[in-house]
Each structure stands twice: as C-alpha cells, then as structure tokens.
C-alpha angles and dihedrals in degrees: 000000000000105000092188095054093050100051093048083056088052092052087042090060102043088052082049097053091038089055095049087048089055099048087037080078112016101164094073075062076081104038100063107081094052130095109240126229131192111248094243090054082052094049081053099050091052089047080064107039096243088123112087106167137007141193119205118201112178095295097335114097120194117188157164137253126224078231093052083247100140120217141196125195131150119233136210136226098299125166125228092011095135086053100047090046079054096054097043085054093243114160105242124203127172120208120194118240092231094061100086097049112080106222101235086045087056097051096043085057099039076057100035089099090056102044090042087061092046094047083043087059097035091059101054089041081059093045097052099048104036123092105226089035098214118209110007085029089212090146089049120111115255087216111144123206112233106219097160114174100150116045088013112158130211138192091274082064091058110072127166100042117075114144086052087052095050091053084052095037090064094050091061091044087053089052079045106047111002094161086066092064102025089058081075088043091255112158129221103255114236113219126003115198119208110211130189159104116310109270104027099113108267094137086041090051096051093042079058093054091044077058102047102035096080081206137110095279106191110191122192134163108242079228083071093070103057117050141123100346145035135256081028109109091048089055081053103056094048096044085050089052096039079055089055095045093054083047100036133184102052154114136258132188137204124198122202091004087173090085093068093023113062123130117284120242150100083270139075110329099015137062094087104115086201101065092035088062088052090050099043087049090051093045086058090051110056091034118009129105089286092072114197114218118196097018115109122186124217109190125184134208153151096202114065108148087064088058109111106250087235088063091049101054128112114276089039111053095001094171125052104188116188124220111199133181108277131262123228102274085045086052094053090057091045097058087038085069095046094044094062095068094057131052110250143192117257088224095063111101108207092195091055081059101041077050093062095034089083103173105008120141127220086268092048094055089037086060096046093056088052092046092053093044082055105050089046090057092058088055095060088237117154088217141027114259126211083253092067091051095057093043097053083050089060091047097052096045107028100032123237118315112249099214091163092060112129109234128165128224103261092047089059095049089049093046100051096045075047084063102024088058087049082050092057097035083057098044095056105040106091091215103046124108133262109277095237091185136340122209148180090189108114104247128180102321095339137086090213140342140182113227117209123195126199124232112234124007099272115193090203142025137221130244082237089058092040090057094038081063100057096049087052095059092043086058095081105052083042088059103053087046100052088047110035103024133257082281096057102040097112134189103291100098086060091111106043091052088055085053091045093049092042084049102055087031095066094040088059097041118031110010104042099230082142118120090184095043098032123204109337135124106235102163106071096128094050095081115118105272103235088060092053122085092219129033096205108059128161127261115245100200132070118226100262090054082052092055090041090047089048099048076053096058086043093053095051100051091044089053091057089050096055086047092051105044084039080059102049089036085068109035096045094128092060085044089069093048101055090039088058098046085046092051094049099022098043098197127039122179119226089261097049084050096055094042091050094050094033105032099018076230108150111209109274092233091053104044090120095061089043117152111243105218107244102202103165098046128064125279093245090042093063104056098067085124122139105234111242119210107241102195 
C-alpha cells in the first residue's frame, strides 16, 4: 500500500468536508469580521440613536455605528423591532437567506453524501482490476527484494544436500557467467521447483542462492498473491514479473507455491475461479507469447502431487530438484554448521549423534543443538557436554519427561510390566531394532515408551521386520495379560494396536507382502484426502476381496500377538527383571537392559539402587519397592 498516496486522500476528503461545512451556512462568511453585542445592548443603542443602518437577515442583524463602528448580533423574537428602528430614523434594509447560497452549489451539497459514496466505490473497483494498482496499490506484487548484508547466508551454510545444491548452484553459475553455457547453445532454464518433505532445507537453499547470485532476488508466498478480491492475484503475477524484467536478470522465488497452484478442475483442489485466474496468469507469464528473458523462477514445496501438470512441464519449471532428509554423512554436516553457534565441548562426537538421529531433518537437528544449547544453559554450564546432547535427544524423540505426574502404585507397576513386556519382545526378535532406551517416566503423551533406533538409515523394510514390528508393539498388552489377568489389561495399548493395524494394513494393501492376496495395490482410495485429485474415487475391490483383505489384516496382527505371548511365555522370568529395575531405576538404555538379562550386571552408576532377586516369593511380591528418582 502507498502510504503517500493515502494520506494525501485522506487530506483530500477532510478539505472536502470542511468546504461543504463553510458554504452549509454561508451567512456567518459575513459575520466574522464584526464585534458582537448582546440584543439588549442593540436595543440600547437604538434607544440612543447610536444606531444609523441595519441589515436583517432572518435573526441575524449587521449594522452600523454613528461612529462607523459595525456591529452582529442575533435577535430574538421581538416584537415591533422593525418600528422602533422607524421611529429612531435607522436605515433598514432586509436580505433572504437564500441569497448567499448559489443554487447549483446547493444542489451539488444537498448530493455530496451520495457521490462521496459512488467515487468511494468507483475507486476500489479501479484498484482491484487495474494492473499497477495506483493509490491503495492492491493490485501491486508483494515481491520483496532480498538485499541481505547482515545474517546473509551462502552455500557453505547449506550442508546435507548436495546433489540439490549442485542443480541450484548451476543456475547461479548460468546468471554469472551465461556465455559459458550458451556457446553450446545451452539456454538459461526458466523455473526450478524444490520439493520435498517440511524441514529439509528448501527456504534455506534459496536464501543461499539469494547470497551467492549476486543478482536482484525477489521472494513472495504464493499465499501473497490471493487475498481479500478478486482479480487480484492475477494483477499481482504480472506486476512481480514486470518488477524482474526492469531488474533482469534475476531470480524469484516463490515459497509454498501449492496455495495458487493446485490442479484445475471442477475436483479437489480446483473449482475456485480466484486462484485459477492466478495460476492461468502464471502460467502466461513464465511460457506464454510475452517470453521473459532473464527472469528465472525457484519455487518450494512440500506438495507436489496437488501442482497442476501444465505448471510442472518443461519450459516452465524445467528442473524438479528434490530435497530429502539427510544421510548420515549429510547429518553430520548438518550438525557441523549448527555447532558452530554454540560453544561446545571437545568430547562430544558429532558423528556418534548424527548416528542416532536416523530420519531428522535439517530442522530437526537444527532444533537438538538448540535444545542442548538450551539445556546447558539451565545448568549454568560454560559448553555444551556430550550429556546434554543425549538428553536433548531424548527430548526431541521421545517429548519432556513429566516427573510431577501423579501415579499410584499399582499404574507404575503396570506400566513398567507395559514396557518391560515391549524390552523382551524386542530382544528376542532377530530383525528389531536396537532398544536405544526404555523408560516409565511420563514423557510427551505417554506414560513410557521404549525407543528403538535403527542402525544404520534403511530406505526400505522387510516383511521379517514388518512382522517383527508388530509383534513389538503386541509385547505390551501380552504382558499385562500374562501378569494381571484379561480383567485387568487397560488402554494403554491403544496405541500400539492402531501401529500394529496401520502396519498389516499397509502389507496387504499397498506393499504386497500377502501371500493370500498376492501382489496387488488395493488401497488406492486410502490416500489422505487432501493429497488425492478427486475425493470421490472408485473402489477397486469388490466386497469378498474386502472381507479377504480384512481376515488378512486380522491374521497378521494376530500373528504378532502369538510371537509375542510365545516369547514372553518363555522369558518370564526375564520379564520380571527388567519390570523391577524399571520400577526402582526409571529409565534403562538398551545396553543396561541386556547386561542386566544376559550378564545379571546392574549399571555402574546405579549399584546402590541394585534388585535383590526374590526367588522364593512371587514375582509380584517382590516389586513392592518404592521408585527412587535417579537424576
């Protein structure tokens, strides 16, 4: 918005109000430059004969002095004025009301209201449909200008995607150097899309090449360009790319451009005639007959499957560069570039923590150092050790711990036989994960959890792990089972039943890890339906392959759940080991837990707080220990 032009408006309409206020009543015009006297004063002055002419305008009287001295005042109703005025000899002369008041002028007041409002009316109608938008600039592009000199960021700041940074880095080295490329007859491209999952780095990467261009960037939301009228997402596209053709070359970029291009169409994600203007207009813009030459478009989003096919052709977005979530080595940058905000300890291995990151993305381990910076902080510690590390780890996977929570007796116990029962399932299935920690302390939404970490980043999964999964997560409602009763298993397996059920859901129906069914999608129509084009789509399936797919589902959880009571069945006896030192210790790591079921070794840290083995008692007998907090 043009703030200069608006105030100037504003100043327009006040002049105009005050104007219509002065010729409302234009006979006090007249009356300004007089000395006022009270009536009875007047009547006075006549009674004298002091008074030699006056002039009566409806209850106003203007006159003049013997001394030349002129006069106002304004009289009441009083009777046998104009006599009186006779007999004294003053010269008497009577003036219409109307006579001040020119009659076009008149009519033009008695109608300002009305062709305020209409000018009023006019001049948004303008704004919203015109191009360069004028004084309220609603049709005007959003675009910023980066001109970043503190804060600016470069591709050394960017770490974990490489390949991505290579495709963007060429671009900058084309708007650097474009005879290098067009002496093979190589032509500039003209839009690259990053796409990827949320928190990989695809705003980061463009602010890099906003650093290292060395040309105008412009950057804008594609939520910028649609707001409160219409028409005017369409005036905005072609202003922002007038701006990059007065500072070509250069780069925009568009972040989220899923809100103004999603697929056309009378489904899901089309149908608004708004944002189909903004997208047919953009779609002008970077290909139509007016070519623009030097103006190279970076968009960013995490939805690509909603983009409308014509946005995603060559000659508009030529390039599509993925940004995934790092690998280890591209973790370990990562956390490199992070690292060197904060003070940190020389003990601390960042390739031991990119290790047991599996599946973070550049924001995730953006947020962990931070974390550990901050916890460090609320210890009153000059670095950053290696234990702050782990624990903001914790944080980050696993959610707060909620010490203060109230919990009888009995819930501990059952929690703790609840994650005990998860510890042993996991042991003694061959393709689990490694525990990485096993815990009664109420974190995040749970009351416990064991966290398990992979080894090493996988892209894919087996159907022996799949089914060593759902066994897992079958362990803890086994265990309460085999140690309260059916009467006293709770809801706490809620969640692990809902994992296990996605799980097998997903072999069956999307995967082919059916032996029964054999190798066919089923569950086309089970995508999220934001993600879909159409939200009614048909069901491929009849219903005796639904009830087939469904006994499926069925057998494979059930299965989890045998493997995982025949496991516990036989390894109660570590059941009850790992459920004690749960109950006193809180919180055991993968390794404590297989020292204490393989070796009967208790951590070093924690031999004070060390489980007798009640062999003659009953298992349950034998845990009336008050928990100890072990900090």
């Amino acid at each position: 918005m043009n703030f200069k032009n608006l105030a100037m408006w504003i100043i327009i309409v006040v002049l105009t109000i005050g104007l219509y206020n002065m010729f409302k009543n234009p006979q006090n015009i007249n009356l300004k430059n007089s000395d006022k006297i009270i009536f009875s004063e007047f009547l006075n002055e006549v009674e004298n004969g002091r008074v030699m002419e006056v002039q009566i305008q409806g209850n106003n009287i203007k006159g003049t002095m013997a001394d030349g001295n002129i006069f106002t005042t304004y009289s009441a109703n009083y009777p046998n004025l104009i006599e009186k005025l006779s007999e004294k000899g003053v010269s008497i002369s009577a003036v219409p009301i109307e006579d001040k008041m020119p009659s076009l002028l008149g009519v033009l007041l008695s109608w300002f209201p009305m062709l305020l409002l209409i000018a009023v009316w006019i001049f948004f109608m303008r704004q919203m449909q015109g191009g360069k938008g004028g004084a309220m600039g609603f049709g005007r592009s959003k675009a910023k200008m980066m001109n970043e000199v503190k804060g600016k960021v470069t591709f050394n700041d960017v770490a974990g995607v490489e390949e991505a940074k290579e495709e963007v880095e060429e671009v900058v080295e084309f708007l650097r150097d474009p005879k290098k490329f067009s002496r093979l007859g190589g032509k500039i491209p003209r839009g690259c899309l990053l796409v990827g999952p949320p928190g990989t780095g695809k705003t980061l990467l463009a602010r890099a090449i906003a650093g290292e261009a060395g040309v105008p960037f412009f950057t804008i939301s594609g939520s910028d360009f649609v707001e409160m009228f219409v028409g005017v997402g369409a005036s905005r596209v072609r202003d922002m790319f007038e701006q990059g053709k007065k500072h070509s070359p250069c780069i925009i970029f568009i972040d989220e451009i899923d809100a103004v291009g999603r697929s056309r169409g009378a489904g899901l994600g089309g149908g608004n005639d708004e944002r189909e203007q903004t997208l047919n207009q953009l779609l002008v813009e970077m290909d139509g007959f007016d070519t623009n030459e030097g103006v190279i478009i970076i968009a960013a989003t995490n939805r690509p499957d909603v983009l409308d096919p014509a946005l995603l052709r060559p000659g508009r977005f030529d390039r599509q560069v993925v940004v995934s979530n790092p690998d280890i080595i591209g973790r370990e940058k990562i956390l490199k570039v992070h690292a060197k905000k904060i003070s940190m300890s020389p003990d601390v291995n960042l390739r031991t923590v990119a290790r047991g990151t599996p599946g973070f993305s550049g924001a995730d381990l953006a947020n962990l150092v931070n974390e550990a910076a901050l916890l460090a902080a609320r210890k009153n510690r000059r670095i950053v050790t290696g234990q702050e590390f782990e624990e903001a780890k914790d944080k980050v996977m696993m959610g707060a711990e909620r010490r203060s929570m109230v919990m009888t007796e009995e819930e501990k116990k059952l929690t703790a036989y609840h994650e005990a029962g998860h510890a042993i399932v996991t042991l003694n299935e061959k393709a689990a994960y490694p525990i990485h920690k096993a815990t009664i302390i109420p974190r995040g939404r749970a009351l416990g959890m064991v966290m398990q970490l992979p080894e090493r980043d996988e892209v894919s999964q087996t159907r022996e792990q799949l089914h060593a999964q759902m066994a897992i997560a079958m362990g803890g409602r086994v265990a309460e089972e085999i140690i309260f009763g059916d009467d006293k298993v709770t809801t706490g397996a809620a969640s692990d039943i809902e994992q296990a059920t996605k799980r097998a859901r997903a072999m069956v129906m999307r995967a082919g890890l059916s032996k029964e069914l054999g190798p066919i999608l089923y569950g086309e129509n089970e995508e999220e339906v934001f993600l879909g084009r159409s939200v009614a789509r048909q069901q491929n399936m009849s219903e005796e392959t639904a009830k087939k797919v469904d006994a499926e589902i069925k057998k494979f959880v059930e299965q989890g759940y045998e493997r995982a009571k025949k496991v516990l069945n036989d390894k109660i006896e570590d059941l009850h080991k790992v459920a004690k030192a749960l109950l006193v210790y809180e919180t055991l790591t993968g390794n404590e837990i297989e020292d204490l079921i393989n070796k009967n070794i208790y951590p070093p840290s924690k031999e004070d707080l060390k489980v007798e083995d009640d062999k003659s008692g009953s298992a349950l007998g034998s845990i009336g220990l008050k928990p100890k907090i072990v900090h």
